[in-house]
N, C-alpha and C positions, 0 to 999 in steps of 0.2 A: 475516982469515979469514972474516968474515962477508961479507966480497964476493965473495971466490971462491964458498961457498957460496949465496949470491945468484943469482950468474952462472950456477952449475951447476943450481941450481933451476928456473930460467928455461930454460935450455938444453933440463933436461927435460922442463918445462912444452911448451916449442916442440915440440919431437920428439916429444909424444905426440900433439898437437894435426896435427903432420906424419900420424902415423901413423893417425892418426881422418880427415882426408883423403881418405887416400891408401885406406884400409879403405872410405871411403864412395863415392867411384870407383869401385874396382873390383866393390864392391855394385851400382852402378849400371849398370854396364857388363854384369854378370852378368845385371839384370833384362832389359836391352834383348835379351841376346841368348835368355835365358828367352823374351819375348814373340816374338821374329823366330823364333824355332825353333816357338813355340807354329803360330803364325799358318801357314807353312810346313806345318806338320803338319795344320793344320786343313783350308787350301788343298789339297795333296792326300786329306782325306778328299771334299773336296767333287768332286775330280774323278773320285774312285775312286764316288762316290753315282753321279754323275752316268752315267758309265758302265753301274753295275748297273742305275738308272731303264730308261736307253735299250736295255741287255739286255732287261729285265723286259718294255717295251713292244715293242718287236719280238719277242718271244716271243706276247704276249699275240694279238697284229696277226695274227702264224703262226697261234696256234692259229682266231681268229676266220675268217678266210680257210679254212681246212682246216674248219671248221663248213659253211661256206657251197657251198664244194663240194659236200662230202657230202648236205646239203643240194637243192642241184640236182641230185645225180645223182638222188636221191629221186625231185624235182617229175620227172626225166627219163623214169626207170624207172612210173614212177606214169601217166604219161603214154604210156609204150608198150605196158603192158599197159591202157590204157582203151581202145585203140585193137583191141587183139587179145578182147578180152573182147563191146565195142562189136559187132563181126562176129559173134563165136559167139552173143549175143543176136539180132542181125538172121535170122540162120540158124533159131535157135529160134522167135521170130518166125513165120519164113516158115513154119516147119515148121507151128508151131499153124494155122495160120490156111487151111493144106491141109488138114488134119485136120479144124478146121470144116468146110470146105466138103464136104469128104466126108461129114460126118457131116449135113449140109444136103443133102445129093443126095439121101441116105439116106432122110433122114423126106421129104423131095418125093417120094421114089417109091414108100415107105411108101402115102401118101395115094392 
């Protein structure tokens, strides 16, 4: 009797030792696919960054461009009225300097 229970002792010894194993496999197997799904995931955050990045900077690109514009039409406008202002001083100008001279005739013949 004590060899039967020997042999079934061992049997069970073995079958647990199977099942510690077969437990430590499939843990392992769990981890690997733990990190491959991690990694996966992470991978797609980066190309999902990535993407916002290059939103972000072509937006930014837009806005800078649309400054510069603006900008020029400025220096533009800035620039067509010196030109319309420039004239109505030449004209005033001219005008004073008729007005002197009138007013130089004046005292000449004052005298």
């Amino acid at each position: 009797m004590s060899e039967s229970q020997s042999r079934y002792s061992i049997v069970e010894r073995l079958t647990a030792k199977k099942l510690d194993i077969i437990s430590a496999k499939s843990k392992i197997k769990m981890e690997i696919q733990k990190a491959q799904q991690s990694a996966e995931n992470f991978e797609k955050e980066i190309v999902d960054d990535k993407k916002a990045i290059m939103d972000n900077a072509e937006r930014e690109i837009k806005e800078l461009e649309s400054k510069l514009q603006k900008e020029k039409q400025m220096a533009k406008n800035l620039k067509e009225r010196e030109k319309d202002q420039i004239t109505m001083f030449d004209e005033k100008l001219v005008a004073i300097e008729k007005a002197l001279k009138q007013i130089e005739g004046i005292s000449q013949s004052a005298n």
